[in-house]
MARNU-375610 format. One record per residue: residue in one letter; z negated, y negated, x negated of N, C-alpha, C in turn. Coordinates in steps of 0.05 Angstrom, whole numbers, plus 5000, padded with zeros to 4 digits. Atoms other than C-alpha are relative to their C-alpha. Example, Ala and Ser with C-alpha at 12.3 -4.5 7.8 and 13.67 -1.06 7.14 Angstrom:
2
A500050244982484450904754500049764982S500150245016485750214727498649785015
% end
This chain:
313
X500050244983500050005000500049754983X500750325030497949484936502850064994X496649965006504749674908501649875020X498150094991508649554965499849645010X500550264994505048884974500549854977X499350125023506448714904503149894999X498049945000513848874912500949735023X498050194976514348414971498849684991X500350305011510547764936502049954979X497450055023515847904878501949935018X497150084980521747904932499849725010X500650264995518447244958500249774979X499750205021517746914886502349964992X496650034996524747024870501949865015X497950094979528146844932498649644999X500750274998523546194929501349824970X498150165027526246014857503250005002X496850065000533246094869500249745025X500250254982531445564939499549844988X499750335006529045054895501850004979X497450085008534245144846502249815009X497850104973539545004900498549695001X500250224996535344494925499649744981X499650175031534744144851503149964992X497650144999542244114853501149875012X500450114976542043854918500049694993X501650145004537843334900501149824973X498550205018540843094832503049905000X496450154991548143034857498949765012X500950194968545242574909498849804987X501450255014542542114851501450034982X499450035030545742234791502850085004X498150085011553042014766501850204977X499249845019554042464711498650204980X501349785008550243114696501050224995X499649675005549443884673497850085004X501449844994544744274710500350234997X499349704999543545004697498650125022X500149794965544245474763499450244980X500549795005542646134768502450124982X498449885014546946664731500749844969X498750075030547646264663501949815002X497750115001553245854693497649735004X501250234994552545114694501349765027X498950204984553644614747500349704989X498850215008557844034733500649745011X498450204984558743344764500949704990X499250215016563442814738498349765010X500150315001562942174718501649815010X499350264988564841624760500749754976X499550205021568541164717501349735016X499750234988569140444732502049854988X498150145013575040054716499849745005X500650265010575039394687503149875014X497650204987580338944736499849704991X500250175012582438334699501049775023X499250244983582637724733500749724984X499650235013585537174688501249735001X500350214998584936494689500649694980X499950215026586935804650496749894991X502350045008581535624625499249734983X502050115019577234984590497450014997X502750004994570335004614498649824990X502450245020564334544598499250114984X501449905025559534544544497650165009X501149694991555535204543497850054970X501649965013549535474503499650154984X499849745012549436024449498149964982X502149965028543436114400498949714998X501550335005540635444417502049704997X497050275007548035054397501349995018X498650124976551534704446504049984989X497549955000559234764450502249895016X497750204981564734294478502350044999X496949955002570934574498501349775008X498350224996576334124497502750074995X497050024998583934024506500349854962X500250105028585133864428503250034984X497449945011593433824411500149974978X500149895029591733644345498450034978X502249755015586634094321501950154976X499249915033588334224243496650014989X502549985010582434544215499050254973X500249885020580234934146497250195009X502349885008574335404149499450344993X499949745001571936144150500850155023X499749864976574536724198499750314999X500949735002572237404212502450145025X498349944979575637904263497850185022X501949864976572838304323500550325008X499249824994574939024347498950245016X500849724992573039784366497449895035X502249984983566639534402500549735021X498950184982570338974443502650115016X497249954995576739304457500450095032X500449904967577439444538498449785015X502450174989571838904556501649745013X498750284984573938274594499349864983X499350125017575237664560497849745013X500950134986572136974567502249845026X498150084971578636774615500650265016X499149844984578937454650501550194994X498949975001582737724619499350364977X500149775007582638534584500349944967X500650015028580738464507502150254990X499249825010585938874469501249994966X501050085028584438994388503749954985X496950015010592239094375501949775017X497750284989594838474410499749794980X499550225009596037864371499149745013X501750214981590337394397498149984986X502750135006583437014379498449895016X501750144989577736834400498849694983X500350415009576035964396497550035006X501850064978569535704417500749775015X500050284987572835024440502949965011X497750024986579935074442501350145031X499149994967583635134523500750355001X499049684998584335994543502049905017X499049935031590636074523500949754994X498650145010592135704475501450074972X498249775030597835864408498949774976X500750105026595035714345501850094972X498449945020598635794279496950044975X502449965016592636204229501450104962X498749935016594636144157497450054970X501249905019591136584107500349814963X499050165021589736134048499350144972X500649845026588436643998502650144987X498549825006594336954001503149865011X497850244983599036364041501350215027X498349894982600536924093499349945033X500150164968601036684169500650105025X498649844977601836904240498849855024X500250164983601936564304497850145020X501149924981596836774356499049865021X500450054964594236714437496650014989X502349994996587236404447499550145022X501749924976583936784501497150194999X503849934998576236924487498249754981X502150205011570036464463498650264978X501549915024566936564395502249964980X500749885007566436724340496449764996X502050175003558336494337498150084973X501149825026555936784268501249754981X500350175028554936244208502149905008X498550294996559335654232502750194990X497049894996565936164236501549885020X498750234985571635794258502750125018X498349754980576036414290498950224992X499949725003575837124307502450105001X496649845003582137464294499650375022X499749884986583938034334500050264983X499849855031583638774290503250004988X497450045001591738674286500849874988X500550285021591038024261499449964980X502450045025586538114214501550194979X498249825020591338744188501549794986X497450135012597138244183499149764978X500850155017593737754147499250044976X501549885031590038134092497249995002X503150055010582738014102498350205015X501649854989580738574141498450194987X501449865019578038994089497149874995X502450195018573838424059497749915037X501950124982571938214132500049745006X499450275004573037504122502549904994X497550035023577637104092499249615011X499550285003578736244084502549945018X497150034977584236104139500649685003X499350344980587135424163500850085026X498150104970588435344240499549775005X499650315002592734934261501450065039X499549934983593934894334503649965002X497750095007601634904360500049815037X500250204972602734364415502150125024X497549934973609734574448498750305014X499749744984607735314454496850075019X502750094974599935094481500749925019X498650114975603434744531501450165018X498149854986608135154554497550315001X502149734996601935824556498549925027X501450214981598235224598501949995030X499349994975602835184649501750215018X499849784987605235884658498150155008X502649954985597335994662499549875029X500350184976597535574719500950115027X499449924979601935894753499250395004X500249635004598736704742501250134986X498449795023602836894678498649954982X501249995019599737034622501450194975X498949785025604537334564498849934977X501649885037603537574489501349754990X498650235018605737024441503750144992X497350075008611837454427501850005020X497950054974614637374503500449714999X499250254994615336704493501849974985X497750045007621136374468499749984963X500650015031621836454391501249694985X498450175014622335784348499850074965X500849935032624336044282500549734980X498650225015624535564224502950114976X497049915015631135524178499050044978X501249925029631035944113499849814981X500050285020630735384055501750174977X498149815031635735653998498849814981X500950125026633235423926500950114991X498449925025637235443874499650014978X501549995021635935713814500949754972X499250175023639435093769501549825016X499450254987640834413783501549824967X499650235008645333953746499949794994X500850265006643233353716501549834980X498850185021648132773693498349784987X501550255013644932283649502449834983X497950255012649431573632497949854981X500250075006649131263579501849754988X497750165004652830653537502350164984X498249835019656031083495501050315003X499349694992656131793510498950175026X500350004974655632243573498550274993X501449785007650432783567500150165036X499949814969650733413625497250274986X502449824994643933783631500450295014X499149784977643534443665496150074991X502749905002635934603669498550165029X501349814981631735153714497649875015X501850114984627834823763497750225014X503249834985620435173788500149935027X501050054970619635113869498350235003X503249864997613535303886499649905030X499450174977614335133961497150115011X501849964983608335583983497250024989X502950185011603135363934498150244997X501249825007601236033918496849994978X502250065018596335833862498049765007X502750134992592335363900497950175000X502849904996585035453901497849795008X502050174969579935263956497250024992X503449995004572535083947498350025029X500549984973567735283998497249845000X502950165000561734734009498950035027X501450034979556334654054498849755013X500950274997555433934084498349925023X503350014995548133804094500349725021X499650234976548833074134501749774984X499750235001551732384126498349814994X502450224990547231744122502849744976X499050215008549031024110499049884973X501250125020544730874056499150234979X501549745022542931293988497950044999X502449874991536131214005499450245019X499549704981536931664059500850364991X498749805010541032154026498550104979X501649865025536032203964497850125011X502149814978531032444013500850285005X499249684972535332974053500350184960X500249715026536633303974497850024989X503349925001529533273959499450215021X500549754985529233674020500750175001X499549765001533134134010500050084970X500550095035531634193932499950374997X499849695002531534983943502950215001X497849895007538634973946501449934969X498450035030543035013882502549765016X497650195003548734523872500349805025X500550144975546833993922500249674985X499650285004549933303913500749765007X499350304993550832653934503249885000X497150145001558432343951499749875006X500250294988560131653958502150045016X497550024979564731654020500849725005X499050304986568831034034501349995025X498249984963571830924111500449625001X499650124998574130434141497149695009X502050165007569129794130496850094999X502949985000563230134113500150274979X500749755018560730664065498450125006X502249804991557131414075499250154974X501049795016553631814025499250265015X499249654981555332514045498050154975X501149835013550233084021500950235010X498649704994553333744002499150154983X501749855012551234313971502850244991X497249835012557434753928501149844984X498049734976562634913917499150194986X500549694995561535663927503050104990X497649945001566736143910499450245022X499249784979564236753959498349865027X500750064983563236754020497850105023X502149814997557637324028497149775001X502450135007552736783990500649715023X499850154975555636184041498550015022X501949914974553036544100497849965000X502449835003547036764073498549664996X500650204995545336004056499849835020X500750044972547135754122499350115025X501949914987543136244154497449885001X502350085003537335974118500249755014X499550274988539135274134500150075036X500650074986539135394206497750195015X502449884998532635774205497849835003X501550325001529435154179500949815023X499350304980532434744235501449784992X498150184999537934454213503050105010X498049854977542834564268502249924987X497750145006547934034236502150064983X498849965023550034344178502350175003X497250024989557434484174500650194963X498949905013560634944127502949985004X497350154997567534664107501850124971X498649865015573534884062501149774980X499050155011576634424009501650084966
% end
């Protein structure tokens, strides 16, 4: 009789574990998105993942001034924005994400992110380490990391050369006709790549390797033939990278602010002339990398000095 009463609390414990099984799969479908429960027999129960797609809605864009890390930021319509500084790029962990105009972040398009210039707008970004250049589409805000003055796209950053290093010394320079014309096909809901738009190429320049030169005289007629150097793209330039601490009208002023900062290296005093009046500019460089740059105006806006401007020259 104990036996068969044994036999039938086993048949009961059993059949009750396989019910809340069941009802534990029950129960986590009915809350949960994307699981692996194990059922009876060893097998497992499976229920996808709901994936959510990112629908772009894109927009022209200027916006007001906006807040990031305490610094204030003023977008503006700017046709001629020519500017020197540092630029990094962006990629993998942005790539699919919406943009600041709406628009679908993609690492292989030929685009940048501004913090000030109009979404979109075509800039012309010219690698000054290496003079190599390529036109690109504003459409995202940033870059906000040590007074960086674009983000290049990972595409960008291939064609340019500086993706390796991460950085690089760039000039942008905005382009007016083809901002304009991005501006008002934004206007109307188009939004193409820089290379659907109309291409303006410039004309090749032929240089010749020898130029004739007559030289008159009273007496006799001399004919030159000599090899002329063009150097049109200034390959052997080289850029200094400073850090400029403030302005003030008077050198009293200015002998103060480098007393205060007396913890940086190479920190000096310029006499600036403008128009009727004189500034003594305090700067601190030139630098040659751009690792130790950062790392200085990190400190500097640790201490609270928001102002300080890292500039190319």
């Amino acid at each position: 009789m104990v036996s068969k009463i044994n036999k039938f609390y086993n048949f009961l414990y059993l059949k009750s574990k396989y019910i809340f099984l069941f009802v534990l799969i029950i129960l986590i479908q009915g809350c949960t998105s994307s699981v692996e429960v194990a059922a009876n027999l060893g097998k497992k129960y499976f229920i996808p993942k709901e994936e959510k797609k990112i629908k772009q809605k894109p927009i022209y864009k200027i916006g007001k001034k906006y807040n990031v890390g305490g610094k204030y930021y003023y977008p503006k319509k700017d046709l001629n924005y020519n500017k020197t500084g540092i630029a990094s790029w962006y990629g993998p962990k942005f790539h699919g994400k919406l943009t600041a105009n709406g628009e679908i972040y993609n690492q292989y398009s030929l685009t940048a992110a501004h913090k000030t210039l109009p979404l979109p707008s075509a800039v012309k970004v010219t690698n000054l380490k290496n003079n190599k250049s390529i036109i690109l589409r504003i459409n995202d805000r940033g870059p906000f990391v040590n007074d960086r003055i674009i983000d290049l796209s990972s595409k960008a950053a291939d064609i340019l050369g500086l993706k390796r290093e991460g950085t690089g010394l760039v000039r942008v320079q905005i382009l007016k006709d083809k901002s304009v014309l991005l501006e008002k096909l934004a206007k109307k809901g188009s939004f193409p790549e820089i290379a659907e738009l109309e291409k303006k190429e410039l004309p090749n320049i032929i240089t010749p390797n020898k130029v004739t030169v007559k030289i008159k005289d009273t007496k006799n007629q001399k004919i030159i033939s000599k090899k002329i150097n063009y150097n049109l793209k200034n390959f052997n330039k080289e850029y200094k990278i400073y850090i400029k601490l403030a302005s003030f009208s008077s050198n009293e002023n200015a002998e103060m602010m480098k007393e205060k900062v007396s913890y940086l290296e190479k920190v000096k005093i310029y006499k600036i002339y403008k128009i009727n009046k004189t500034l003594y500019q305090v700067k601190a460089g030139p630098f040659s990398s751009v690792e130790k740059v950062d790392a200085l105006h990190a400190l500097l806006l640790k201490k609270g000095m928001q102002g300080a401007k890292i500039i190319i020259e």
